[in-house]
Residue, then its C-alpha position, 0 to 999 in steps of 0.5 A: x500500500x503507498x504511503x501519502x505525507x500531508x504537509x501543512x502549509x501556511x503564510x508562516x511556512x511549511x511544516x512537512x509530515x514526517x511520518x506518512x500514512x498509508x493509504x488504499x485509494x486517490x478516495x482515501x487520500x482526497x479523504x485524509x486531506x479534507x480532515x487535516x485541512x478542517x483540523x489546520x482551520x479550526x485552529x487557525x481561526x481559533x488561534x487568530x486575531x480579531x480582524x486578523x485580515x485574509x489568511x490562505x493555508x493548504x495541505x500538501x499530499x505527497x508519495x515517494x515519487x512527488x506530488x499528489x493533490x493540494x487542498x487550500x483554504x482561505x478565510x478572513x476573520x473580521x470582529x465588529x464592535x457592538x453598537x449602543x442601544x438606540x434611544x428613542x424619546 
């Protein structure tokens, strides 16, 4: 069974997977990088500062021979400040 590396990479730089798994089907892969990328957003968003503008993270799939798929992710987090409440008289 091949072996797939997940890297993660974001705007700070890339932190390769190290150890792999292996992996039956391309389905299986496609699989495995929708999770870790949901993992490295949530995170990401948590971890983020209010207003913290636009940032872009992906998960790298790789084999033995090279590249296999690239799954990006883009969000923007923006925090508004409440308003007063009207006044009517």
């Amino acid at each position: 069974m091949p072996r797939y590396y997940f890297d993660l990479r974001d705007d700070k730089g890339i932190a390769p997977d190290e150890e792999g798994l292996e992996l039956s089907s391309p389905r299986a892969v496609q699989a495995e990088a929708a999770k870790s990328v949901a993992d490295f957003a949530r995170d990401a968003i948590l971890s983020a500062p209010p207003s913290g503008g636009r940032q872009t993270m992906a998960i790298d799939v790789r084999d033995d021979k090279g590249p296999v798929m690239q799954v990006t992710f883009a969000f923007a987090l923006e925090t508004f400040t409440p308003r007063a409440p009207r006044r009517d008289h």
